[in-house]
C-alpha positions as CSV (number, residue, x, y, z in Angstrom):
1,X,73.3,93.0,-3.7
2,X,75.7,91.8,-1.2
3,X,77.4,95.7,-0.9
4,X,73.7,97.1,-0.3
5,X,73.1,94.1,2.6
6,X,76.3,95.2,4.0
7,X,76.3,98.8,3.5
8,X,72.4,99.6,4.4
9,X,70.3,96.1,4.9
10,X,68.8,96.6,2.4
11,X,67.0,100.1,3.7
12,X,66.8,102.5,1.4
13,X,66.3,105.9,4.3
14,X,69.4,104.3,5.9
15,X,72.2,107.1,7.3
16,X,75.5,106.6,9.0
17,X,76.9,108.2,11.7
18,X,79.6,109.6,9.0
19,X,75.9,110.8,7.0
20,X,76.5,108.5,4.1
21,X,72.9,107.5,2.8
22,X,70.7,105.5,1.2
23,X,71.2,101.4,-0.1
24,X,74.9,102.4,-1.2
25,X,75.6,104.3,1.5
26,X,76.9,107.3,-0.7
27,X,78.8,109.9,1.9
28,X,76.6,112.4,1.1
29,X,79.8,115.6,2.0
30,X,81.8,113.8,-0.5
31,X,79.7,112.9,-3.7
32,X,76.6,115.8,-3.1
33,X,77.7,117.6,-6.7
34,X,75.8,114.4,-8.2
35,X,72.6,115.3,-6.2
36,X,70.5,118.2,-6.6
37,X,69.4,117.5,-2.6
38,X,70.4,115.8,0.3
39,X,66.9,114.1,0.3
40,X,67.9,113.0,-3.1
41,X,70.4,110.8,-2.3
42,X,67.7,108.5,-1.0
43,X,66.1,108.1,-4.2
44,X,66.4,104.4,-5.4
45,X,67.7,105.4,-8.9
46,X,69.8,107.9,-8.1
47,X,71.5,106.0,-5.4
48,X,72.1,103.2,-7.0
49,X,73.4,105.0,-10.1
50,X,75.7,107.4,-8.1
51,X,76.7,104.0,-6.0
52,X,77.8,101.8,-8.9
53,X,79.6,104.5,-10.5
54,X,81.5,105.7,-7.8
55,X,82.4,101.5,-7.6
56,X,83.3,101.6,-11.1
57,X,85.8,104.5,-10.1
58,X,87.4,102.4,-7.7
59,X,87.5,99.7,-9.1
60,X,89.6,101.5,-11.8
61,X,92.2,103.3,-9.4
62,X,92.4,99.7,-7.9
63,X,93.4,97.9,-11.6
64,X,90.3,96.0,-10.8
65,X,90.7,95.0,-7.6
66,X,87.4,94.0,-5.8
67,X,88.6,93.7,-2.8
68,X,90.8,96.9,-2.9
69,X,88.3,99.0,-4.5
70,X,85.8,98.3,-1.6
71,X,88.2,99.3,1.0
């Protein structure tokens, strides 16, 4: 909750000047091979799922690091 407050206040049409989108503020150049659209991307579900999981990722390459993995 507190990364989508951050990231998007809490608005789910939200887009960046850098075109990352949606309540994760997914950068839609770098991660669009998990969409099938860049209207996807806005989809709740989808969002969320590709969000989290790219967290996950970096939370990984960081051995877990929170605050490493959100930089």
């Amino acid at each position: 909750m507190g990364i989508i407050r951050v990231e998007s206040r809490f608005n789910p049409n939200a887009v960046s000047s850098r075109n990352a989108r949606g309540l994760m503020q997914v950068h839609w150049p770098t991660w669009k091979q998990y969409f099938s659209s860049q209207e996807e991307v806005h989809d709740l579900g989808r969002n969320l799922s590709v969000g989290t999981a790219i967290l996950r990722l970096y939370l990984a390459a960081s051995n877990n690091g929170l605050r490493a993995a959100l930089y």
